[in-house]
C-alpha positions as CSV (number, residue, x, y, z in Angstrom):
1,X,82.0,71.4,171.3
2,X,85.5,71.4,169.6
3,X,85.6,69.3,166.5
4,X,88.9,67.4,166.7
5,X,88.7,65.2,169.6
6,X,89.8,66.8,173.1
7,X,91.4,64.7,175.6
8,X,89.8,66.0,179.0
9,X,92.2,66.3,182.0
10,X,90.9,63.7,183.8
11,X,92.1,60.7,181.3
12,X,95.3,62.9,179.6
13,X,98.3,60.6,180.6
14,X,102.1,60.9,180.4
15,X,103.1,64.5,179.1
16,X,100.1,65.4,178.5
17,X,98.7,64.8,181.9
18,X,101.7,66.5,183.4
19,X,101.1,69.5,181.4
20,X,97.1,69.7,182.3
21,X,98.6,69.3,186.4
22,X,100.2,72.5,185.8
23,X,97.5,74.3,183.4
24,X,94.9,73.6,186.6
25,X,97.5,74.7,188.9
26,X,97.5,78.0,187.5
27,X,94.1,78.6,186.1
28,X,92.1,76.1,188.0
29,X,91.4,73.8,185.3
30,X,92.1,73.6,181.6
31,X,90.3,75.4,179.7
32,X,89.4,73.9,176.1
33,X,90.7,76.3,174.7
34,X,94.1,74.2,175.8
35,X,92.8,70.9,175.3
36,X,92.5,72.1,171.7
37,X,96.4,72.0,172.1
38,X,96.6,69.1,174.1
39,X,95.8,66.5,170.1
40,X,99.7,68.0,170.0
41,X,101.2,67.8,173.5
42,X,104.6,69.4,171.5
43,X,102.5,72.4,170.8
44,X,100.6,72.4,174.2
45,X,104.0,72.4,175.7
46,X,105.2,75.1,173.1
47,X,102.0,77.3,173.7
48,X,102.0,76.8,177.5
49,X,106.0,78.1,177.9
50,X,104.6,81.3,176.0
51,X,101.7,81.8,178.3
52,X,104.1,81.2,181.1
53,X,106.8,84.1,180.0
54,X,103.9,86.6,178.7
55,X,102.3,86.1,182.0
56,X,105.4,87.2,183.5
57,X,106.7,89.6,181.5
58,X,109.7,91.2,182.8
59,X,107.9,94.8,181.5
60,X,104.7,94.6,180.2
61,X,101.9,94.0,182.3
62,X,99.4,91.0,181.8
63,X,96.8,93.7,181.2
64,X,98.3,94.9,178.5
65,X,98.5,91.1,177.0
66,X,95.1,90.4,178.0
67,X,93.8,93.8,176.6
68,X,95.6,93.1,173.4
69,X,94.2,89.8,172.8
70,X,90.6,90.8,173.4
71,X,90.9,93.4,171.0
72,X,92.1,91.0,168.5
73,X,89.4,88.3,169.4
74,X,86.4,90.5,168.6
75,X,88.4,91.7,165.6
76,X,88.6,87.7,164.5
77,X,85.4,87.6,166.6
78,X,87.4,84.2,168.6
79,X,83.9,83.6,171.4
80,X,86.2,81.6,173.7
81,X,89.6,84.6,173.4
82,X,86.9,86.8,174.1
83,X,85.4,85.5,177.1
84,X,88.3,84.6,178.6
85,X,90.9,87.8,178.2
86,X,87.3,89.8,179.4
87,X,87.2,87.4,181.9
88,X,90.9,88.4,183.1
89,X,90.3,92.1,182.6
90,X,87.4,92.2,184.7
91,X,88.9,90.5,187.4
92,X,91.8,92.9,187.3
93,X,89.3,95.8,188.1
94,X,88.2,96.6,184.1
95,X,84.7,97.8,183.7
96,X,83.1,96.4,180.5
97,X,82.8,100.1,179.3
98,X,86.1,100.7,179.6
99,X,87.0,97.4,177.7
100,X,84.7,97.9,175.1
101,X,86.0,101.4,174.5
102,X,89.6,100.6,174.6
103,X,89.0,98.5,170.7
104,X,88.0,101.8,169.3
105,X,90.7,104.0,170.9
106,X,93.8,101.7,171.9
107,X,95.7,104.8,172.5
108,X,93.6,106.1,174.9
109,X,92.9,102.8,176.8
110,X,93.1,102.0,180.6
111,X,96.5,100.9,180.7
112,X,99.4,103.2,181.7
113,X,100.3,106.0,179.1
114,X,103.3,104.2,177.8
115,X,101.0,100.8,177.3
116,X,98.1,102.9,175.5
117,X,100.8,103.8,173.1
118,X,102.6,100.4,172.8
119,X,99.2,98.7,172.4
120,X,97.9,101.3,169.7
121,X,101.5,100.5,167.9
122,X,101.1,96.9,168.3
123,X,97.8,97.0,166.8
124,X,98.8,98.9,164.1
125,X,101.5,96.6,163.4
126,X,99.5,93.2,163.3
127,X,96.6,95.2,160.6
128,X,99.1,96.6,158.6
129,X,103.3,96.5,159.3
130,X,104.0,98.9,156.6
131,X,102.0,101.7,158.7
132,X,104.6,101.6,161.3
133,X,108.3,102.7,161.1
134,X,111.3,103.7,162.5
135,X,109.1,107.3,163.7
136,X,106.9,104.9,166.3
137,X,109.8,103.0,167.2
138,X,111.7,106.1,167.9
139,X,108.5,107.5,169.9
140,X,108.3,104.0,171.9
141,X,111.7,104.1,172.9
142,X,111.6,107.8,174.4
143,X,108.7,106.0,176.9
144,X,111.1,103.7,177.9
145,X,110.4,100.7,175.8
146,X,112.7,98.4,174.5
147,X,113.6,97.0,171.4
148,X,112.8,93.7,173.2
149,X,109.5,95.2,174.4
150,X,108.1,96.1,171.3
151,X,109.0,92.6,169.5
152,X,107.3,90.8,172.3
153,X,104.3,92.9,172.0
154,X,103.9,92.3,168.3
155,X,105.2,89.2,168.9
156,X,102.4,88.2,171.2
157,X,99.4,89.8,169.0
158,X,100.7,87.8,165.8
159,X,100.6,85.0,167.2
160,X,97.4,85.2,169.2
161,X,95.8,85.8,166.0
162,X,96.8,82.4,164.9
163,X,95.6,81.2,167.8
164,X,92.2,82.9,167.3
165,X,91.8,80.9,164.0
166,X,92.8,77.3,165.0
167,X,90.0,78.0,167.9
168,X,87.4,79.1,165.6
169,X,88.1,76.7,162.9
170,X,88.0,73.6,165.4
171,X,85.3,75.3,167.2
172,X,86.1,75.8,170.7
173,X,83.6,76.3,172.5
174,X,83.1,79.7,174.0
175,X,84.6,80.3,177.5
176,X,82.6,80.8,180.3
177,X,83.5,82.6,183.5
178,X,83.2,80.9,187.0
């Protein structure tokens, strides 16, 4: 059970209501993880645009987001991040092995060749930016990446790791599946 105090969907009202309406429309509920956000409906809004355009990234699949955040949860070890981006890899036809062994070798993940090695770079990036440079970029953009590409990738990992500590410090409860 979170610390702060969650507003469920069922009394949320105004904005905040409005936003949980579309959370359940595409996820079948709100997860708490969400209702974290919901004590700011500014940042729910905020955090629920993101989801929306990640989700629907003009190039980079959702498995690649999802696969990037679950290697970042167990990294922050986030229980709810990780049950619910396994969750969504699993559904998408992921085996837990191949999961699992994705964390140790990003570059040789599940995902297409050109998102092994933008998800090995975006790693990379998020532990350390001074171990990537112009050479990676240069590599990324001879698979077709853009400049664009590669800022929302890192984009996306930097900013789910903040994510991964607001949940652990308010103490989300871990997601479960079903």
């Amino acid at each position: 059970m979170a610390l702060l105090q969650l507003t469920p969907p069922q009394t949320a009202q105004g904005e905040l209501a409005e936003l949980y309406e579309q959370i359940t429309q595409a996820f079948g509920g709100v997860p708490e993880g969400l209702q974290l956000f919901g004590v700011s409906p500014a940042l729910l809004r905020s955090q629920w645009q993101n989801l929306q355009y990640f989700g629907q990234h003009p190039r980079i699949s959702a498995n690649f987001f999802s696969l990037l955040r679950y290697i970042l949860s167990e990294e922050g070890h986030c229980s709810f991040c990780i049950g619910f981006n396994e969750a969504l890899l699993l559904n998408a036809g992921f085996s837990k092995e191949v999961i699992s062994a994705a964390r140790t070798n990003p570059a040789q993940g599940p995902l297409s060749a050109p998102e092994n090695a933008l998800l090995d770079y975006a790693l990379k990036a998020i532990h350390n930016p001074h171990s990537v440079g112009e050479a990676d970029i240069t590599a990324l953009r001879a698979q077709g990446w853009s400049d664009q590409d590669l800022f929302d990738a890192v984009a996306h990992g930097a900013q789910h790791q903040a994510i991964d500590i607001l949940f652990e410090t308010f103490r989300v409860a871990p997601f479960q599946a079903g």
